[in-house]
C-alpha positions in Angstrom: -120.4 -54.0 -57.6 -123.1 -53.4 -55.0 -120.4 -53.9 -52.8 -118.5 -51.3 -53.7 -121.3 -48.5 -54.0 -122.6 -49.8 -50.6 -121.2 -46.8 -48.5 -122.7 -43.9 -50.6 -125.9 -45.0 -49.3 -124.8 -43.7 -45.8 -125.3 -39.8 -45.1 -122.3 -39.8 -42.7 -120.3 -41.5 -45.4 -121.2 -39.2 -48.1 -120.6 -35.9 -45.8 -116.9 -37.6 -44.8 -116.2 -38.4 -48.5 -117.4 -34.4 -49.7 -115.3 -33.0 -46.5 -112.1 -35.6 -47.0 -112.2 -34.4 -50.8 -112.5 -30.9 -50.5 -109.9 -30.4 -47.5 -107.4 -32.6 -49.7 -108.0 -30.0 -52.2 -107.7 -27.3 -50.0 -104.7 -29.0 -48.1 -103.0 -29.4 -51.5 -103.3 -25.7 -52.4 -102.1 -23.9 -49.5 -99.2 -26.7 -49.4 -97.9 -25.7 -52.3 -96.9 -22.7 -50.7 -96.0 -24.5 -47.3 -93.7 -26.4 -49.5 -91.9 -23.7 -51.5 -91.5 -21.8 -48.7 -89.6 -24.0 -46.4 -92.4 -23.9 -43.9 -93.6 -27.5 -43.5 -92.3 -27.0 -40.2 -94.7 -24.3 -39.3 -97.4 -26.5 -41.0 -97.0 -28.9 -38.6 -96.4 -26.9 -35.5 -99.5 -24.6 -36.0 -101.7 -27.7 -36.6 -100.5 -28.4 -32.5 -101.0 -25.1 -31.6 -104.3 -24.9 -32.9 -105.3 -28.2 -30.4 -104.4 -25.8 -27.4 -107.2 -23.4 -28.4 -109.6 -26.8 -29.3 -109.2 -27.7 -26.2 -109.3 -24.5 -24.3 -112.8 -23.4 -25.8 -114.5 -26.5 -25.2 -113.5 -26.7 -21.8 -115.3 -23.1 -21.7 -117.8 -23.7 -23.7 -117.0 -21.7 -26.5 -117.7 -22.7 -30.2 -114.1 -24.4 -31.4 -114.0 -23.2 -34.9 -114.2 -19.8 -32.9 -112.0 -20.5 -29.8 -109.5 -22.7 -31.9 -109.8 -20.0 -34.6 -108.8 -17.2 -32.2 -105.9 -19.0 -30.9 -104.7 -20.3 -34.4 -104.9 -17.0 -35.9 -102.9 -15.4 -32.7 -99.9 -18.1 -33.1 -100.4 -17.8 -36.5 -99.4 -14.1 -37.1 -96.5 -14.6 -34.0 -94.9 -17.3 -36.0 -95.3 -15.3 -39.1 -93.7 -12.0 -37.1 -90.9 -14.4 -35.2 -90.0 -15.7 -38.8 -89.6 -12.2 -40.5 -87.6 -10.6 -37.5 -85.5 -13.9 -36.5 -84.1 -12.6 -33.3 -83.4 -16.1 -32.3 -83.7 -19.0 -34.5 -86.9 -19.7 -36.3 -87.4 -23.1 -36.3 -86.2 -23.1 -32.8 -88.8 -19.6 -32.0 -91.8 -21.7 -33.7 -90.9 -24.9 -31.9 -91.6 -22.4 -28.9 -94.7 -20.8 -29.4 -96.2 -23.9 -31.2 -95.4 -26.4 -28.6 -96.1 -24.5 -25.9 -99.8 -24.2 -27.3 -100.1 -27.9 -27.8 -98.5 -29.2 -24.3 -101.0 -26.3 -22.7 -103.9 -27.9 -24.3 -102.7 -30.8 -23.3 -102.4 -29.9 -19.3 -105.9 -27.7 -19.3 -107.7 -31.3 -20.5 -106.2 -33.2 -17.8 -106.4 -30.5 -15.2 -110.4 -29.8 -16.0 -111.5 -33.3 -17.0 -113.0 -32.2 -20.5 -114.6 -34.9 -23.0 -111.8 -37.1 -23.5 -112.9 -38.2 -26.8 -113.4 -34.8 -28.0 -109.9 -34.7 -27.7 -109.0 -37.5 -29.1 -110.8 -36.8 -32.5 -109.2 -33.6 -32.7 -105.7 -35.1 -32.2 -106.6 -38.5 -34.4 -109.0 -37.1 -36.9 -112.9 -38.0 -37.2 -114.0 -37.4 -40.1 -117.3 -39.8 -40.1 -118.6 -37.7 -37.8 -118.7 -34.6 -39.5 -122.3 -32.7 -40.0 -123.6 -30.7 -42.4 -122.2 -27.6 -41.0 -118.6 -28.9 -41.3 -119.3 -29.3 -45.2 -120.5 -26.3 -45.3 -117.1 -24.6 -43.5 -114.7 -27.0 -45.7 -116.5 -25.8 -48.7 -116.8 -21.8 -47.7 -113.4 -21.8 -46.5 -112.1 -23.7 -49.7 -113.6 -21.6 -51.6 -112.1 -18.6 -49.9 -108.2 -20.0 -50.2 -109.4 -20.1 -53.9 -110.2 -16.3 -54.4 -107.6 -14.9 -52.2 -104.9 -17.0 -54.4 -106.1 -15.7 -57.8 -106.5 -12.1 -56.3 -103.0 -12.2 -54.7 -101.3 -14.5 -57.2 -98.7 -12.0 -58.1 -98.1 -11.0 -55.2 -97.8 -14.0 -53.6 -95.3 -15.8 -56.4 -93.1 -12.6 -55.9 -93.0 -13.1 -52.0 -92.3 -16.7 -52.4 -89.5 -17.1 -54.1 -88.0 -13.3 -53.9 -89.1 -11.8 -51.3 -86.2 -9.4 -50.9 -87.1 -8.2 -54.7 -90.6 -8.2 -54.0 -89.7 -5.7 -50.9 -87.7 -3.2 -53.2 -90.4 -3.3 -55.8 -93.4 -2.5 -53.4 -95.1 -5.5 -52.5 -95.9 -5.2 -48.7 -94.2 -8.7 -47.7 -95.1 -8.6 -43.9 -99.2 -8.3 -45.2 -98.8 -11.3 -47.5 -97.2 -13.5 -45.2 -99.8 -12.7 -42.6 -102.3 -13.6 -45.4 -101.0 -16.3 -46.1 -100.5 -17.4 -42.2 -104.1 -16.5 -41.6 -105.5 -19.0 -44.6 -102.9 -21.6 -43.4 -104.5 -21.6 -39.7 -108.0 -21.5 -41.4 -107.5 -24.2 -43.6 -105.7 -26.2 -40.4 -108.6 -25.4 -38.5 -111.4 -26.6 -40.6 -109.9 -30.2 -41.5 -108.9 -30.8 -38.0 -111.6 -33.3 -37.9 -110.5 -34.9 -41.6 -107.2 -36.5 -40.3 -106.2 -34.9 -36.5 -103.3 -32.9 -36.0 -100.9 -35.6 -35.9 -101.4 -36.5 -39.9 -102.2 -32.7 -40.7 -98.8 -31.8 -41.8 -98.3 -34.6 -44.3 -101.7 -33.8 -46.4 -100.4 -30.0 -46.5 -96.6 -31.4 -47.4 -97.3 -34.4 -49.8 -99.7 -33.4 -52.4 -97.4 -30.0 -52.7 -94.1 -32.7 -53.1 -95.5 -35.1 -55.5 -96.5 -32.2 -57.7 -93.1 -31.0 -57.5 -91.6 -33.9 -58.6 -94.2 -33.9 -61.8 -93.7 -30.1 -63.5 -91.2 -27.6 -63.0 -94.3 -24.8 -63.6 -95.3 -23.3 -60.3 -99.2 -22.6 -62.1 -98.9 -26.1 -62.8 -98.0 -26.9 -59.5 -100.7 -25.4 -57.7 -103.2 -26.6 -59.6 -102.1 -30.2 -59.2 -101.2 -30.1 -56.0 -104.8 -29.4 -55.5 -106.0 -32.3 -57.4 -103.9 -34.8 -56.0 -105.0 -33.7 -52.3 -108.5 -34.3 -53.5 -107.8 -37.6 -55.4 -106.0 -39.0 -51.6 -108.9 -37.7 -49.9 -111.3 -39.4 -52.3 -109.3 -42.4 -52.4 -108.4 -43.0 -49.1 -112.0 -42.4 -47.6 -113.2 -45.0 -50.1 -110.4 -47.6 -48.9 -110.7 -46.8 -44.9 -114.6 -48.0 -45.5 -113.5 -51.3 -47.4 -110.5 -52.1 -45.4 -111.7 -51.0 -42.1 -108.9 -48.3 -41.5 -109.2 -45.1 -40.0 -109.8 -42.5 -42.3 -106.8 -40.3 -41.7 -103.8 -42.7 -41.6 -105.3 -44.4 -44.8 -105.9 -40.7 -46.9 -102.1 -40.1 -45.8 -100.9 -43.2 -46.9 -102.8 -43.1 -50.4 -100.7 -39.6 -50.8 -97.5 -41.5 -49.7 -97.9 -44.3 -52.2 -98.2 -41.2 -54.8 -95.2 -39.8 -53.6 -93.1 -43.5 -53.8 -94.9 -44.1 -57.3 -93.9 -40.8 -58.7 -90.2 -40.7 -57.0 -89.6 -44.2 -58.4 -90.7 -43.3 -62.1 -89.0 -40.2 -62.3 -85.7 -41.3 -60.9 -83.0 -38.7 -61.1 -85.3 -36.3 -62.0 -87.9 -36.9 -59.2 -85.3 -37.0 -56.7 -83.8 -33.8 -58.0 -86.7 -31.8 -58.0 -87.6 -32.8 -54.2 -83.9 -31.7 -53.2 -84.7 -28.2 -54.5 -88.2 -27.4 -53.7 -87.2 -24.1 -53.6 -86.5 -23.5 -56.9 -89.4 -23.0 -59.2 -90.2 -21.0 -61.7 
């Protein structure tokens, strides 16, 4: 038993385990609408492009949640504009601009020497060696992807799964898909450190598509999307201490046991709900 309560008496263990938590939570909310939407694809693109502005302000010496911020935001509102007008392809349009970001952040941290394992953290996630002021953002911006859901619920449902309607009938679509763009990068930007932008896009996809699988209720959805995101980043911060893992992989593959647990027990039914995420009501 003392075993098992061991790590709690560490301060960087208790930060990771508040920080993993809440940006599960987090993760799990905004998925939802990641998932509904089609856009797991962006998910994981603008979780690359945000690297190129990680990258980019440390090399300058700018503060990343504000040079990485900038950046995200700014590919952000182009993917969201790209994937309105569709001149060209979206998928292939986001694979652009997102990319591009990554392979540039890429290039400037070979070209200008920065701290290599700087990098790497933000690419592989390292969440034990988050401070007090990366609580603090999880939490504030957490907190903030809470409020601007139950303000723009409505709105929001409408633009999901009619957005056409939801045009006719008033609701300014273009301003709550740049919302919603803007609290995706945020959240991305914040739990960069939790599990790296390689394993980002599966904590936004997985709580979102176990949920799925559980209720056909999109309020139901949301909120337990958002508690299964916590209960993998609870879980898997508790095993990656006991089995020596990396935090990251192991809080990704907690969520990926949920997802074969709850695909094998609800059989035709689970499967059937995954193969039309889009339709919820």
């Amino acid at each position: 038993m003392n075993t098992l309560w061991e790590p709690f008496s560490f301060t960087f263990f208790r930060n990771g385990l508040v920080v993993a938590t809440l940006a599960g939570a987090l993760c799990g909310l905004i998925g939802t609408y990641v998932v509904l939407r089609s856009m797991s694809f962006i998910g994981h693109g603008l979780s690359h492009a945000i690297f190129g502005g990680f990258v980019a302000s440390s090399l300058v010496g700018v503060n990343y949640l504000l040079g990485a911020g900038l950046w995200g935001l700014a590919s952000a509102l182009a993917i969201g504009a790209v994937t309105r007008r569709r001149p060209i392809g979206s998928d292939a349009a986001i694979g652009v601009i997102t990319t591009a970001s990554f392979a540039l952040g890429l290039v400037l941290g070979d070209v200008f020497r920065g701290p290599r394992e700087s990098f790497d953290a933000a690419l592989f996630g390292s969440i034990l060696g988050v401070s007090g002021r990366d609580v603090a953002s999880v939490a504030g911006v957490s907190a903030a992807a809470i409020v601007v859901v139950f303000l723009a619920y409505r709105r929001l449902l409408f633009a999901t799964f009619d957005p056409d309607v939801a045009a006719v009938s008033g609701v300014h679509t273009a301003r709550v898909d740049a919302l919603l763009m803007v609290v995706l990068a945020t959240s991305i930007l914040v739990t960069l450190k939790v599990v790296g932008v390689t394993l980002l896009a599966a904590t936004l996809v997985i709580p979102a598509t176990v949920a799925r699988m559980l209720t056909n209720s999109f309020s139901q959805m949301l909120w337990l999307a958002t508690g299964i995101g916590a209960f993998c980043g609870f879980v898997g911060m508790i095993l990656s201490y006991h089995l020596n893992w990396k935090s990251g992989p192991t809080i990704v593959l907690v969520g990926t046991v949920l997802f074969c647990f709850a695909l094998t027990v609800g059989g035709r039914r689970g499967r059937s709900q995954v193969a039309h995420l889009g339709h919820v009501g």
